[in-house]
N, C-alpha and C positions, 0 to 999 in steps of 0.2 A: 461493385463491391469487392471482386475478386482481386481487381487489379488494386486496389487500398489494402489487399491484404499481402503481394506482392509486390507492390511497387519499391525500389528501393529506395535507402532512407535516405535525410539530408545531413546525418552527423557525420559522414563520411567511413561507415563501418560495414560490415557485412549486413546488417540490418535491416528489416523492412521498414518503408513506412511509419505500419502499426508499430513497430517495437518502438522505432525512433522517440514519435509523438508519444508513446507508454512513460519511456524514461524521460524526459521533459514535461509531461503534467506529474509523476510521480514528485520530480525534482521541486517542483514548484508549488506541490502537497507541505511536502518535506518542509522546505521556508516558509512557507503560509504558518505550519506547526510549530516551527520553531517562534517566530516572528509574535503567533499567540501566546506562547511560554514567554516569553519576553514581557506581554501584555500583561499577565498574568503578576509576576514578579514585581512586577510597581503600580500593580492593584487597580488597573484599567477593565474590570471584571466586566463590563458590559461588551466593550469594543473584543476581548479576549473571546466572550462566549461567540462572538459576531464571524470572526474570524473563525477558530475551532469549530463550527458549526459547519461554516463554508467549506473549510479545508477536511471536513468528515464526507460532507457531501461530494465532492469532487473527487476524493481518494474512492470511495466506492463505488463510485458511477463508472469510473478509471480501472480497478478491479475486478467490476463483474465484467464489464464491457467486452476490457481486453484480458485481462491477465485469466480472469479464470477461464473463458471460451480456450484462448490459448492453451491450457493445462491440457481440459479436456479432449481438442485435437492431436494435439502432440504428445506429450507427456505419459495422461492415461491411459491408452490402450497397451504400453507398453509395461503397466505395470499389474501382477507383481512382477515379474519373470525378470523384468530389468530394474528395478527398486536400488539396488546397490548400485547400478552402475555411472559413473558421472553424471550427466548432465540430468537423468532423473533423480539420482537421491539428493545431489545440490538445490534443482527446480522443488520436489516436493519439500525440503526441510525451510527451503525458504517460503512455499506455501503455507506450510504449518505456521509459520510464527507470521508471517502474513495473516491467515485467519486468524488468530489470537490478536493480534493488533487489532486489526478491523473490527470484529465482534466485540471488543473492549472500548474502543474509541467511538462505535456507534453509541454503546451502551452509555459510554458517558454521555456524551454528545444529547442522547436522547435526557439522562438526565438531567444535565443543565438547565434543558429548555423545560424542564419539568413536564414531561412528556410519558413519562412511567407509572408504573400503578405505583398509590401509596406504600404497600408492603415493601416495594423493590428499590424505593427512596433511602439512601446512606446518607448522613449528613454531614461528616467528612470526606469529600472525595477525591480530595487534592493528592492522596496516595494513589487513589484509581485513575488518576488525568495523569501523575509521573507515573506507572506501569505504561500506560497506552503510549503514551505518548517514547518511552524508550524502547519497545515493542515495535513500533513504529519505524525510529529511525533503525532499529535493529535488520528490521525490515527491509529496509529502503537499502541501507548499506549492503547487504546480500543481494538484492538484487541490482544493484549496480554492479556488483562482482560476478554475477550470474549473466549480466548482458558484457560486460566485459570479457568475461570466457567464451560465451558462444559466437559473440557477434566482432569481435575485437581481435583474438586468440585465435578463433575456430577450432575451439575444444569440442 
């Protein structure tokens, strides 16, 4: 397992492995997301939920997996003391709006599939799928700027 955590990557960057495979199923979250907004927009609402479903699941199995273990070894022991300084307040701010996507995108996710308690049921939600869903890419685009600094740059 150790050596999957060092081995290095195939994108040709400074990167592990893990990161490599992180940015490539995020990448591929990303389009699945997109791809269901597409669905979505010429009212293919079942295939859309089918998709957004999968693309919910995949993105946080990909999240807890790697990105947050990663946080935890790296990132957070140095914080607060190093909070301001590069690559942790880039890493955390992009965690922040990370959790916010994800916890909103689950939430949808979950209520599509009518999986929610009664009370927690909105019946328009199409405001709450565009928030997640540009939270999302807001997401994804920082952290492609975030492996591009570290692993690209070696900031």
């Amino acid at each position: 397992m150790s050596d999957f955590l060092t081995t290095p990557g195939f994108l040709g960057t400074k990167a592990t492995l893990r990161s490599d495979l992180t940015l490539v199923l995020i990448l591929v979250t990303a389009i699945l997301f997109t791809i269901g907004f597409i669905l979505a927009r010429r009212k293919h609402f079942t295939i859309h939920r089918w998709v957004q479903t999968s693309s919910v699941i995949l993105n946080t199995l990909v999240v807890l997996i790697s990105m947050v273990t990663s946080y935890i070894i790296h990132i957070l022991p140095g914080i607060p003391a190093k909070l301001l300084q590069g690559d942790y307040a880039v890493t955390t701010l992009h965690g922040i709006i990370g959790a916010f996507a994800l916890l909103l995108g689950v939430f949808v996710a979950l209520r599509g599939n009518e999986l929610v308690p009664h009370r927690l049921r909105f019946k328009n939600y199409k405001h709450f799928m565009r928030w997640a869903y540009s939270l999302y890419m807001l997401a994804t685009l920082a952290g492609v700027m975030l492996y591009v600094i570290v692993f690209v740059y070696g900031i």
